[in-house]
BAGUVO-325064 format. One line per field, with one value per residue (C-alpha): residue in three letters; x, y, z. Coordinates in Angstrom, 1 decimal, padded with zeros to 4 digits. Layout:
BEGIN
resn: c(ALA ...) .
c1: c(X ...) .
c2: c(Y ...) .
c3: c(Z ...) .
This chain:
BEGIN
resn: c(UNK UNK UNK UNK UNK UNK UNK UNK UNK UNK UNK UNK UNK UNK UNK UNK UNK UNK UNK UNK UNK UNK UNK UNK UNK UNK UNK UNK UNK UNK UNK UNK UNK UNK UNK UNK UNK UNK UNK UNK UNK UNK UNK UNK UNK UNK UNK UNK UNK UNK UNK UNK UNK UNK UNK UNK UNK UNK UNK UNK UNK UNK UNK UNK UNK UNK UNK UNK UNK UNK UNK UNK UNK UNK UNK UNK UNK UNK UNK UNK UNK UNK UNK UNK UNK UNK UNK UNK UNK UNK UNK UNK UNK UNK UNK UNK UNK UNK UNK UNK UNK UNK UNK UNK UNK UNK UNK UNK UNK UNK UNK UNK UNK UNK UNK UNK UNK UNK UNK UNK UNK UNK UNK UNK UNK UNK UNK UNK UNK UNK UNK UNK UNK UNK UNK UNK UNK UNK UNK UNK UNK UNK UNK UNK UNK) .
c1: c(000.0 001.3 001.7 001.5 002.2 -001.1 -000.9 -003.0 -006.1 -006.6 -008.8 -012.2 -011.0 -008.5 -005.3 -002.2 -001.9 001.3 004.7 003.8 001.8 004.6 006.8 004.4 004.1 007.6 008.2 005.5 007.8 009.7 009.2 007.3 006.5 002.7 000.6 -000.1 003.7 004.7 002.2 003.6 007.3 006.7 005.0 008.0 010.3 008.0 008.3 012.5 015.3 016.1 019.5 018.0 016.6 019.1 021.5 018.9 018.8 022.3 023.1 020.2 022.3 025.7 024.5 023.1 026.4 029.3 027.9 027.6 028.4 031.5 032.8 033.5 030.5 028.4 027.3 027.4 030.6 032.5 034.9 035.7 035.5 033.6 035.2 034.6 036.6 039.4 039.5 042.9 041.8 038.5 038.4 038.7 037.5 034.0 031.4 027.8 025.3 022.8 019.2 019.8 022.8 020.7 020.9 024.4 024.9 022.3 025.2 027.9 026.8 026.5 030.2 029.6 030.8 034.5 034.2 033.4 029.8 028.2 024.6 022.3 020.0 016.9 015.4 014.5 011.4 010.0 006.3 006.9 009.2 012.5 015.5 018.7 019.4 016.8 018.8 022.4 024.1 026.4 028.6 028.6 029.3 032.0 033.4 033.7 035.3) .
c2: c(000.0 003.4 006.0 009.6 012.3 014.8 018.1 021.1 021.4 023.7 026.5 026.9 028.9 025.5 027.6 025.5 027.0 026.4 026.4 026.0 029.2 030.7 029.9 030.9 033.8 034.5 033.2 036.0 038.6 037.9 039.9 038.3 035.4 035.4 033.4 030.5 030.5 030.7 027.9 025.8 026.5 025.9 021.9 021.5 022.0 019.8 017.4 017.8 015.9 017.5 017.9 019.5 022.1 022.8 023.7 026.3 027.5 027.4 029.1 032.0 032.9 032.9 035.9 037.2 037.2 037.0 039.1 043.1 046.2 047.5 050.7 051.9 051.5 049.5 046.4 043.1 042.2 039.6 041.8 045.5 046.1 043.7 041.9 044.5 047.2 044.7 044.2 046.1 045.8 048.4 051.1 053.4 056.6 055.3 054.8 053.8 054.6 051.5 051.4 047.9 044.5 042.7 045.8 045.9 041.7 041.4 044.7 042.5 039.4 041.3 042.5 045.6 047.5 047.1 050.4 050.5 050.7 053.0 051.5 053.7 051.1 052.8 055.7 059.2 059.7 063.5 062.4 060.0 062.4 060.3 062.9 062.6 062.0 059.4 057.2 058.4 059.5 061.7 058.3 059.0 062.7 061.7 059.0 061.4 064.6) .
c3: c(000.0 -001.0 002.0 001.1 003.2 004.6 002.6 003.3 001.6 -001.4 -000.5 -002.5 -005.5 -005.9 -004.6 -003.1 000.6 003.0 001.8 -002.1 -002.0 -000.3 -003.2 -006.0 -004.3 -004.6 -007.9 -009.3 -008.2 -010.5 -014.0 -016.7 -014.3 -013.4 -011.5 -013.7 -014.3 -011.0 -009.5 -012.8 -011.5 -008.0 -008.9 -011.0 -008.6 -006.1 -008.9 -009.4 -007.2 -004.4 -005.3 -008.1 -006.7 -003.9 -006.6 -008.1 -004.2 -004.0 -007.4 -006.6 -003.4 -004.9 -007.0 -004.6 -002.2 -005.0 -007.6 -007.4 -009.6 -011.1 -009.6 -013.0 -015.0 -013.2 -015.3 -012.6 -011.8 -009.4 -008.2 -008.0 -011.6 -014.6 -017.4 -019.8 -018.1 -017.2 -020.8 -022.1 -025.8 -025.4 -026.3 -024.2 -025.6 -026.8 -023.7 -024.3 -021.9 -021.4 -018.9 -018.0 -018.3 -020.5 -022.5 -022.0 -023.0 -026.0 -027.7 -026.8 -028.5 -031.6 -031.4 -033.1 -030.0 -028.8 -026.5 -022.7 -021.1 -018.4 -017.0 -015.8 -014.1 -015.1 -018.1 -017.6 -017.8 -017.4 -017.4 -014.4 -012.2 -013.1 -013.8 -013.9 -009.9 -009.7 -011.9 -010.9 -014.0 -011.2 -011.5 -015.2 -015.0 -012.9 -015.2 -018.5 -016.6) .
């Protein structure tokens, strides 16, 4: 006879409750992951080894503790300063100012663009009250004088 362990009922509206609602929860912060998504990813990972999905844990908090932003231009880095401005054969008189990495990585893949990056980390946006202090282009000021 196969033993399963008690789980907590699903409310009314057919919701998981406990621990996998915690996780869904979390999972739909993330962006372009919604609910359906996020209930979807939370069974699969039920569903996974748990080695599996330890390493997914394990992998999420290395970013989160080895990973910040270069003191230059601040694209992610694992040190003081990212691989693009440790990189002696850019040039150095070109910089491009990008809103986000991804920005950033999708330019690089092309290789059209040997010279050095500055990420602003957001867009300025009159209309919304986002000018130039909101989205720190001091560090870029800084960088070009």
């Amino acid at each position: 006879m196969l033993e399963t362990t008690p789980t907590k009922p699903s409310r009314a509206n057919g919701q998981p409750q406990g621990l996998v609602a915690r996780l869904s929860r979390e999972l739909v912060r993330l962006p372009g992951i919604g609910q359906k998504t996020a209930q979807r990813l939370a069974f699969h990972l039920m569903k996974t080894e748990k080695e599996e999905a330890l390493r997914l844990a394990d992998a999420i908090r290395d970013v989160k503790e080895g990973v910040s932003f270069c003191t230059q231009c601040r694209n992610i880095a694992e040190g003081p300063l990212c691989e693009i401005c440790l990189d002696p054969k850019r040039d150095t008189t070109t910089i491009l100012v990008v809103e986000e990495p991804s920005t950033l990585y999708a330019i690089e893949q092309s290789r059209a663009f040997r010279g050095l990056y500055h990420v602003l980390y957001g867009a300025l946006s009159p209309l919304d009250g986002v000018g130039p202090a909101d989205i720190r282009t001091h560090d870029l000021e800084n960088r070009v004088q």
